[in-house]
C-alpha positions, 0 to 999 in steps of 0.5 A, spaced: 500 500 500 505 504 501 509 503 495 502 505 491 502 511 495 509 513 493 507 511 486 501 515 486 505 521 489 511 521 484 506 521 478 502 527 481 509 531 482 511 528 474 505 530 472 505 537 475 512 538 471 510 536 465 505 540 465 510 546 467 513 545 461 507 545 457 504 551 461 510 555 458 508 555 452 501 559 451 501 563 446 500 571 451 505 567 456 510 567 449 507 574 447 509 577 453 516 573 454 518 576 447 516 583 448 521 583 453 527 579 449 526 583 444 530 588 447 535 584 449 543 581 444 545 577 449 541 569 450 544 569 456 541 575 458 534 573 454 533 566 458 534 570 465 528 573 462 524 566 462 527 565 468 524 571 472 518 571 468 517 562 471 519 566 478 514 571 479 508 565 475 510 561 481 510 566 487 503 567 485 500 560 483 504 558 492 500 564 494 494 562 491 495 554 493 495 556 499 489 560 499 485 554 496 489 549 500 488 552 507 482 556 506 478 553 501 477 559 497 477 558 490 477 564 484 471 565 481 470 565 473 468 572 473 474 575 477 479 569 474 476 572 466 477 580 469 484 577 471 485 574 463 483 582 462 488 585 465 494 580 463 491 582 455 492 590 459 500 588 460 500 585 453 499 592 450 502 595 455 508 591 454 508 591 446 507 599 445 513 598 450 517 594 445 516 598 439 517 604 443 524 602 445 526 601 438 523 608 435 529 610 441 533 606 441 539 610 435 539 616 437 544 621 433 550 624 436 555 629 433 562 629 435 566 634 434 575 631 434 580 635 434 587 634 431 593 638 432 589 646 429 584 642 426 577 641 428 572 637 425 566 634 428 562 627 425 555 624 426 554 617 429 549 614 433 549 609 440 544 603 440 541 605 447 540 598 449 548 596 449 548 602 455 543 600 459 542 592 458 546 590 463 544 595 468 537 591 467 538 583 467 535 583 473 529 587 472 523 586 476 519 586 470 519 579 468 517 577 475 512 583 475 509 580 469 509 572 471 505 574 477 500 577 473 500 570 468 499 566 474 493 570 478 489 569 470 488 562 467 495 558 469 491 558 476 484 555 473 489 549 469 493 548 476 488 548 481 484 543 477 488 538 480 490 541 486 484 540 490 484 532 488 490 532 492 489 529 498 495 531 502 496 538 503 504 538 503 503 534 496 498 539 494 504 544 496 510 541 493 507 539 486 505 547 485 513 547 487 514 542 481 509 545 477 513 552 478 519 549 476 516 546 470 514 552 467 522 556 469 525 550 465 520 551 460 519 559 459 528 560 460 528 555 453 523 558 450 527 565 452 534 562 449 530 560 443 526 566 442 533 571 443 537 567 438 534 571 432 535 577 436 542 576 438 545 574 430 541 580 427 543 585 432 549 587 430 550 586 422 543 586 420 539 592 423 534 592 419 532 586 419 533 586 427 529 592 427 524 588 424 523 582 428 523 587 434 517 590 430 513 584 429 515 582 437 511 588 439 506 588 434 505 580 437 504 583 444 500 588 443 495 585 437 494 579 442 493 583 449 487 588 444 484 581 442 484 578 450 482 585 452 476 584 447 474 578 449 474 580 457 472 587 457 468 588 452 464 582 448 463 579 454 
């Protein structure tokens, strides 16, 4: 009988993980991901995006695990569908932002160089990404935004199973393996999504320019298009 209990027990922890991974690739959570990484050159830099983004998804899916777990509350559909509208609030806030940044992002600078007499001055830009980048890995942002996804639906699609548990600490800990799922899942998808931000950013700006665009255009399409469907046909 034991032996079943901890096989039962290590299937609802596999279950939880895989599920995780899964999770990390809905389309409003790659959305959200992919605004954020289209700033980045760097795909060490765009995986730790993933990564903040999977923490703050897990801090909110404890909290509320431990809501529905101790105090037998659960997110009603109309709360949980006024959630889903704000993450598309997020998603346009965040895709503006994106193609907002890159409209900053090559300012001309003039120079002036003198040489012995001779004064010249020349015209450059510098790619205000490259000074603050580094300044930025670990922003709250992605942490910011994970919360809010893991407030919306990714409650509804853990806590379905989360009241079928038995066992509290069970309960607990396969939200802890669900979150890590979904860390290991959204830091891949992040390093995958970087790779053609990282290899344009350099030799070819337009075309970098335009995957960036099209990111943005992603987000903000995505976040109007929940907005509709939440705030307004609903």
């Amino acid at each position: 009988m034991e032996s079943t209990t901890e096989l039962t027990t290590t299937s609802v922890l596999l279950l939880g993980f895989l599920l995780g991974l899964h999770h990390a690739i809905e389309a409003d959570h790659l959305a959200a991901v992919t605004a954020i990484v289209s700033e980045k050159k760097n795909v060490f830099t765009a995986s730790i995006v993933g990564g903040l983004w999977g923490v703050g998804h897990t801090i909110s899916l404890f909290i509320v695990g431990l809501i529905v777990i101790f105090l037998k509350l659960q997110i009603s559909e109309s709360v949980e569908s006024k959630l889903e509208g704000i993450v598309g609030v997020m998603l346009v806030a965040l895709g503006v932002n994106a193609i907002y940044k890159l409209v900053r992002s090559d300012k001309v600078h003039a120079h002036k160089h003198s040489h012995g007499d001779v004064t010249h001055t020349h015209l450059h830009t510098h790619d205000e990404d490259e000074a603050v980048e580094s300044h930025h890995r670990l922003s709250p942002r992605s942490v910011l935004v994970g919360m809010v996804h893991g407030l919306a639906g990714s409650a509804a699609l853990m806590l379905m199973i989360v009241p079928l548990i038995p066992s509290a600490l069970v309960a607990l800990l396969y939200i802890v393996i669900f979150g890590v799922g979904s860390i290991a899942g959204m830091m891949a998808m992040s390093l995958l999504i970087g790779l053609p931000f990282h290899f344009t950013s350099s030799r070819f700006k337009l075309l970098n320019s335009g995957i960036r665009v099209a990111a943005g255009l992603f987000s903000l399409i995505l976040g109007a298009s929940i907005i509709y469907e939440h705030f307004i046909a609903a």
